[in-house]
C-alpha positions in Angstrom: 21.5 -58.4 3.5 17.9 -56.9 3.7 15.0 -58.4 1.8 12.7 -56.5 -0.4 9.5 -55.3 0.2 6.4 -55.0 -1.7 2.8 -53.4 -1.5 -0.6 -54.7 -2.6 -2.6 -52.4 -4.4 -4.5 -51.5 -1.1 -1.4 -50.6 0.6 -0.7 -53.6 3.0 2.9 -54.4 2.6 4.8 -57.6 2.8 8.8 -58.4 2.9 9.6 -61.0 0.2 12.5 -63.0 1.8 13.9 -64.7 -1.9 15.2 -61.5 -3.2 17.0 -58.8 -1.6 15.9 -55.1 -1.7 17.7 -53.3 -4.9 18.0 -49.1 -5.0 18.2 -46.9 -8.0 21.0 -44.3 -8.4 20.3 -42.3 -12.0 18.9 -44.9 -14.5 20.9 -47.6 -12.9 19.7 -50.2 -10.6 22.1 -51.3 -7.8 22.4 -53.5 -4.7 23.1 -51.6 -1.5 25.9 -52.5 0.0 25.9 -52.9 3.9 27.2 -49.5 5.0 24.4 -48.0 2.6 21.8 -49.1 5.2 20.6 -47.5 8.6 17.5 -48.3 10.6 14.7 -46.8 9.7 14.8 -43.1 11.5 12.1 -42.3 13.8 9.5 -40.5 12.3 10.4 -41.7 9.0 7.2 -42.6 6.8 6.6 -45.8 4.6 4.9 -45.0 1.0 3.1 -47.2 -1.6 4.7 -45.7 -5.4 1.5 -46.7 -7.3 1.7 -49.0 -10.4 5.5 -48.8 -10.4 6.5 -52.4 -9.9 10.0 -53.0 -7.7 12.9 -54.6 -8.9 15.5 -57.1 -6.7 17.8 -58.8 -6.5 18.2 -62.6 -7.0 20.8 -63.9 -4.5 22.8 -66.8 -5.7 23.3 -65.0 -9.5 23.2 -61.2 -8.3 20.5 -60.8 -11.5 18.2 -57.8 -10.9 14.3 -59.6 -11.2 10.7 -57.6 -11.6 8.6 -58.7 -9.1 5.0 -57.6 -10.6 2.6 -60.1 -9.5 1.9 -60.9 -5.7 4.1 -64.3 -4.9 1.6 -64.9 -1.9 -1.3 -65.0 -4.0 -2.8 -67.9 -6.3 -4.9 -65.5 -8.2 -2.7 -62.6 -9.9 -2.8 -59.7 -8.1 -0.4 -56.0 -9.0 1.8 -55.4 -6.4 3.7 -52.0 -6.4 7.3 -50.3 -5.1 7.6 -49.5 -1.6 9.2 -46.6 -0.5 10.4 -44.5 2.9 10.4 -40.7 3.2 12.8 -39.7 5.7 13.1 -37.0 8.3 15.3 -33.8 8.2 18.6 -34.9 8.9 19.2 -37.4 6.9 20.2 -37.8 3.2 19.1 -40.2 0.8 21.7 -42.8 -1.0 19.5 -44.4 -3.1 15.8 -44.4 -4.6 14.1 -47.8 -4.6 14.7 -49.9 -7.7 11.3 -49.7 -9.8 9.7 -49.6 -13.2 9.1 -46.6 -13.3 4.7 -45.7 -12.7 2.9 -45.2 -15.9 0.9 -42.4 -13.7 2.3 -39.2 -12.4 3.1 -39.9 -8.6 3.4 -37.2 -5.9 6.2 -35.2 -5.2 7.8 -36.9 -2.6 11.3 -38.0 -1.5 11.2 -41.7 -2.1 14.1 -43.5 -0.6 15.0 -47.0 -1.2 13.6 -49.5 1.9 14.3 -52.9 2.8 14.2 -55.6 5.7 16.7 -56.7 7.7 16.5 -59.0 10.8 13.3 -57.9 11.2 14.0 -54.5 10.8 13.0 -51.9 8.2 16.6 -50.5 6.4 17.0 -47.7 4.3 19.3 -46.7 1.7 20.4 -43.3 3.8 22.8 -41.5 5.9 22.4 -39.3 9.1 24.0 -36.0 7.9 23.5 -33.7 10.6 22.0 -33.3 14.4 18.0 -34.7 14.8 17.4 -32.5 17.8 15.4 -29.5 16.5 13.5 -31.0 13.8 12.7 -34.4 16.0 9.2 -35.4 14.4 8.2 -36.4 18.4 8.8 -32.5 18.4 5.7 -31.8 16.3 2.0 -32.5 15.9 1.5 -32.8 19.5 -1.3 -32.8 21.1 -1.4 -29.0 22.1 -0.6 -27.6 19.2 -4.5 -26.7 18.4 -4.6 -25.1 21.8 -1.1 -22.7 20.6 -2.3 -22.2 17.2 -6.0 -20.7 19.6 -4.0 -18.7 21.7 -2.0 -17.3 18.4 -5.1 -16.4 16.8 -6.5 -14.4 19.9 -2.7 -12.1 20.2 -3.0 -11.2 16.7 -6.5 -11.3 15.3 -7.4 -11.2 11.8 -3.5 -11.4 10.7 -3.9 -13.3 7.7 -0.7 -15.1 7.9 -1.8 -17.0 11.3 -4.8 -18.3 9.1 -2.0 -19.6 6.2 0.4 -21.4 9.0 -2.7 -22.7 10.9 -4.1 -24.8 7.3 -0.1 -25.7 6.8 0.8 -27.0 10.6 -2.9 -29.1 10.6 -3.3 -29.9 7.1 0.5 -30.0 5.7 2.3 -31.2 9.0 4.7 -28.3 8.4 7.6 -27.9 10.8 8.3 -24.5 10.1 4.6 -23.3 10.5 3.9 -25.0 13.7 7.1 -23.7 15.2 5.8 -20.2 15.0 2.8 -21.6 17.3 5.4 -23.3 19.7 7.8 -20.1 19.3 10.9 -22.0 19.0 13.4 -22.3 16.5 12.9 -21.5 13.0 9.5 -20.1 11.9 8.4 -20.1 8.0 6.4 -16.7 7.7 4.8 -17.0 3.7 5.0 -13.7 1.9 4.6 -13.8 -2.0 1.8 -15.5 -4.0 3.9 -15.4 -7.0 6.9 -16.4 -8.9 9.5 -15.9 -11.6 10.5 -19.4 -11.7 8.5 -22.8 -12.9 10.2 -25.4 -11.3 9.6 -29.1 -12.5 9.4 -30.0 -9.0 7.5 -27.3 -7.1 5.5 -28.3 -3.9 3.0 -25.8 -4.4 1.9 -24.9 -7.9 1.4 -27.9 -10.7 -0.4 -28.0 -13.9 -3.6 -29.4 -13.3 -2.7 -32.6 -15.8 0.1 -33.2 -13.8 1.3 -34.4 -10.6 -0.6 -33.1 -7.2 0.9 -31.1 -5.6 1.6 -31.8 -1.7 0.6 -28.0 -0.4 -1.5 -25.4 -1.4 0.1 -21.7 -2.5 -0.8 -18.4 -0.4 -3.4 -17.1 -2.2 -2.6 -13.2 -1.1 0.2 -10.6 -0.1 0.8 -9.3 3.6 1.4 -6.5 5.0 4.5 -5.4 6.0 2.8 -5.0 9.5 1.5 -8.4 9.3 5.1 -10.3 9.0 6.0 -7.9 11.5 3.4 -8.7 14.0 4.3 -12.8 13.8 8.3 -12.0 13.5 8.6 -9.7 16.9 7.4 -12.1 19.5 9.3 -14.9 17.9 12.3 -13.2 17.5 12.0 -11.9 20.9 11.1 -15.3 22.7 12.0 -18.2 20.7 15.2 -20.7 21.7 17.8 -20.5 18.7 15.0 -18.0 17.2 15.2 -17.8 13.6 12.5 -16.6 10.9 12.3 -17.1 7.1 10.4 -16.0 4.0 10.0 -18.4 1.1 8.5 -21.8 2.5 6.8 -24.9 0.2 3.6 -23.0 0.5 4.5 -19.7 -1.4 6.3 -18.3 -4.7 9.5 -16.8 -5.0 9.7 -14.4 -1.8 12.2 -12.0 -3.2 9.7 -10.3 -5.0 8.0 -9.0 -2.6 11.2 -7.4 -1.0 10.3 -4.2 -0.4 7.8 -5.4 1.7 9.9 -7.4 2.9 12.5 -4.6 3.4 9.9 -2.3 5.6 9.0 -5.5 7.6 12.9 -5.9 8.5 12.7 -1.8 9.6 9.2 -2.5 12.0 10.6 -6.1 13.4 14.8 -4.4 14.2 13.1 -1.3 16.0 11.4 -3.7 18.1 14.3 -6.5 18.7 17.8 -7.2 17.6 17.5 -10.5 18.7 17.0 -13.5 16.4 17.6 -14.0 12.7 15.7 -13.1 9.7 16.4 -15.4 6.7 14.9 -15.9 3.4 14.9 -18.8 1.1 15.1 -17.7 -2.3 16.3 -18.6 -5.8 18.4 -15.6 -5.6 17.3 -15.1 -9.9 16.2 -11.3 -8.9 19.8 -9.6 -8.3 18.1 -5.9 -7.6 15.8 -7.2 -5.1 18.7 -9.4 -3.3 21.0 -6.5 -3.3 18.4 -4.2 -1.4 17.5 -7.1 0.8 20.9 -6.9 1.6 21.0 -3.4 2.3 17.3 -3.7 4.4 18.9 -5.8 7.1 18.9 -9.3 6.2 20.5 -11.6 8.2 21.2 -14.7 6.3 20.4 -16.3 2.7 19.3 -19.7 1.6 19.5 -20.5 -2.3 17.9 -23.3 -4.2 19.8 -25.2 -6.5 19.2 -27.6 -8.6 22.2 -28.2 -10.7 25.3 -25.8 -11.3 25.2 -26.5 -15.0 23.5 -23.5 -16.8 21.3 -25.7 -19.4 20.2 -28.1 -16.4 19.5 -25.4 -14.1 17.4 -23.2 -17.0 15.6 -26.9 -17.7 14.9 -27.9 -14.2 13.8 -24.0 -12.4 12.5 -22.9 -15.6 13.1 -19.3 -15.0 10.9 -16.7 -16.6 13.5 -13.5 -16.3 16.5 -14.2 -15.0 19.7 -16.9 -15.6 21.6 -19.0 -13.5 24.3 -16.0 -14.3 21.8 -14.1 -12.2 22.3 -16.3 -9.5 25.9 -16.0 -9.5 25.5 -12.5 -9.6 23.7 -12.5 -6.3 25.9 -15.0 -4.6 28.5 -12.2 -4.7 26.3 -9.4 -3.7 25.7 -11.3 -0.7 29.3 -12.1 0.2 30.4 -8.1 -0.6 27.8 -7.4 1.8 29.2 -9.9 4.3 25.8 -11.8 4.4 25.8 -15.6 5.0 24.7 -17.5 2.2 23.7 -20.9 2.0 23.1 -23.6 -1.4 19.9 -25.6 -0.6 21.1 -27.8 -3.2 18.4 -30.6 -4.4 20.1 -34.2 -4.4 19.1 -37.1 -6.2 21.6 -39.8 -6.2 23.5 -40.4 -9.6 22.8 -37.0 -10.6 23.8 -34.5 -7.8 27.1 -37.1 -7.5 28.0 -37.4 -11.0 31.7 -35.9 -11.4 31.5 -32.9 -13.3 28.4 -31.8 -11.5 30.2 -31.9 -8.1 33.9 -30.2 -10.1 31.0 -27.3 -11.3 30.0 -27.0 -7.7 33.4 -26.3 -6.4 33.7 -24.0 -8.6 30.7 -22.1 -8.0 31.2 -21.8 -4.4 34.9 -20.9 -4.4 33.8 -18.1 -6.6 30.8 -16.7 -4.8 31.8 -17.5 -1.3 28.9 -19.9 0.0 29.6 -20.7 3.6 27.0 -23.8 3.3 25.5 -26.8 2.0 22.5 -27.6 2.9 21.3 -31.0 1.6 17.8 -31.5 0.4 16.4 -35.1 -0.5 14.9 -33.9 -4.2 10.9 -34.3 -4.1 10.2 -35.4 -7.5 8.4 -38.3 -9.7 11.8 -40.3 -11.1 10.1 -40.3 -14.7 11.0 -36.6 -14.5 14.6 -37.0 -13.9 14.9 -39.6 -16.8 16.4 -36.9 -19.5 18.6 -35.9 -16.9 20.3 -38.9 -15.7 20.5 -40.2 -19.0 24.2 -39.8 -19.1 24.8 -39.4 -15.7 27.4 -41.7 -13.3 27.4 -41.2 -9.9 30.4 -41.8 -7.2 27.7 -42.4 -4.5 26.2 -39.6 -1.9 28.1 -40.7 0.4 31.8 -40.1 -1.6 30.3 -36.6 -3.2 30.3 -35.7 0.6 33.5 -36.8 0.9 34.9 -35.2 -2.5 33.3 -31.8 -1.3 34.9 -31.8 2.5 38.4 -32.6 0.5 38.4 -29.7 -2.0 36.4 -27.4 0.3 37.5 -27.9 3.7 35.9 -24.7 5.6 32.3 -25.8 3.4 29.5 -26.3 6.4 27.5 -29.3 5.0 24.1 -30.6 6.7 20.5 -30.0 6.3 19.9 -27.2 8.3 21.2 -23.3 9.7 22.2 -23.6 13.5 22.5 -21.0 15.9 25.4 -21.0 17.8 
């Protein structure tokens, strides 16, 4: 089985052969079993969790052990959790077996990572295709020259400016593709929201966690959107664009410019697909979204439970009722609606989570899950794993392809 690793406080890591690597799934440690583990994925990234010590497991006895001292080392030294962030297409089984940080960490997916053979494991599975959101894909070595030659076809659009800081600063897939013109392009729109999610990527309190991107700080035009959605809608491969990325508020409520964006960019092309990512809490402005000419929607959700969903998104105005509410709009108008539903092992699995689920999508019609590794400190999901038991990612999968078998599940919309 694979060893556990550990990183000194400066970030060098070491594999520490007399204890295998242990994973967390709700509050409870557990040791991955064999068909838990892949190789790490290409462009998968290794992360120090800072001051949260790991936890294996002792071989001959099966005990789980704190490892918070450097073994290597005569004179004590801290030694902290390590932890791998994976690419899109793959879905995390199990977060790596800590005590938990005493400091806020980033909001990041950490995934449970070990070594095998020589190899770095990960508690993970490959849950759909790796071709259009390959990292080899992205930060290449043009993409200053395309983000350049952007800038010059549609000078002083203030949007470029906002993908430019994400694709060079953020690494964002979505942002660069609209400077390659393939595939799908994130085009920000709204600067606010009517939600205050515990794990939001782009607005924290300033005592809390940082925050991995930085919110648009404006609103665009409707010509704007439209001047960065015709020629990618027109050119693009499997051409897709969509409102509501990491580095904006709730897009929705900016849907009447939205709406007259939709009217510029379909008298120009009727190519392509406009999406947006939303938490779908504003009914009104989904139903004339609807009725403007969207072409598919993407919904975050956290849990299907109203008192988890209200504790988790936070909402100012609206109720996971709301939700529902648009969910049917959406099918009556014979619009394509997708759950970008948060996972965190031994929550998103636990039984009456997945039954509520079912239920929820049998009423409202959602053609698709989309899977989304949770990025969040796990001291925040304490209170809500408390009384949680999960049956495993992996059998949750499963459960949901029994009870729902015409459910898409994956990570991501494909064009066919």
């Amino acid at each position: 089985m694979a060893d556990m690793l550990f990183a000194r406080p400066d970030g060098q890591w070491f594999d520490f052969p007399a204890l295998e690597m242990a994973g967390l799934s709700g509050n409870r440690w557990q040791k991955p079993t064999k068909k838990d583990l892949i190789p790490l994925p290409e462009g998968a990234t290794l992360t120090m969790m800072p001051q949260a010590s790991p936890v294996g497991v002792e071989k001959d006895s099966g005990e789980f052990l704190l490892v918070d001292e450097n073994p290597y080392k005569k004179k004590a030294e801290p030694v902290y959790a390590m932890a791998a962030l994976l690419p899109q297409g793959f879905t995390r089984l199990l977060l790596p077996a800590v005590e938990m940080s005493p400091i806020e960490l980033p909001l990041l997916g950490y995934t449970a990572v070990g070594v095998e053979k020589g190899r770095l494991v990960v508690a993970a599975a490959a849950t759909d295709e790796h071709k259009s959101w390959h990292p080899r894909l992205y930060n290449t070595e043009e993409l200053p020259r395309l983000i350049a030659k952007r800038r010059q076809e549609i000078p002083g659009n203030r949007i470029i400016e906002q993908l430019a800081h994400c694709s060079l600063d953020y690494g964002c897939f979505t942002a660069q593709n609209i400077f390659y013109r393939r595939f799908e392009g994130g085009i920000p729109v709204s600067p606010l929201c009517n939600a205050d999610c515990i794990g939001c990527i782009s607005l924290q309190p300033s005592e809390c966690c940082p925050s991995p991107q930085q919110r648009l700080s404006f609103r665009p035009e409707a010509q704007e959107i439209a001047d960065l959605a015709i020629p990618h809608l027109q050119e693009a491969k499997e051409a897709i664009v969509s409102f509501g990325q990491g580095c904006e508020g709730e897009p929705s409520l900016e849907w009447q410019r939205i709406c007259e964006a939709i009217k510029l960019i379909r008298q120009r092309t009727k190519r392509g697909i406009i999406n947006i990512n939303t938490n779908a809490g504003y009914t009104d402005a989904i139903s004339a979204l609807c009725e403007g000419g969207i072409d598919s929607i993407r919904v975050s959700l956290f849990s299907p439970l109203d008192d988890e969903y209200q504790a988790y998104h936070r909402p100012k105005n609206y109720s996971l009722q709301s939700v529902r509410d648009s969910l049917r709009i959406a099918q009556a108008a014979n619009v394509p609606v997708a759950l970008n539903l948060l996972a965190y092992p031994g929550f998103t699995d636990d039984q009456k989570r997945a039954d509520a689920l079912i239920e929820l999508i049998k009423e409202t019609g959602v053609s698709q899950v989309q899977l989304r590794n949770l990025n969040i400190d796990p001291k925040q999901m304490a209170g809500f794993v408390e009384d949680s038991w999960g049956m495993g990612m992996r059998n949750f999968i499963d459960y949901l392809k029994i009870n729902l078998p015409d459910l898409a599940i994956g990570s991501y919309t494909h064009i066919k």
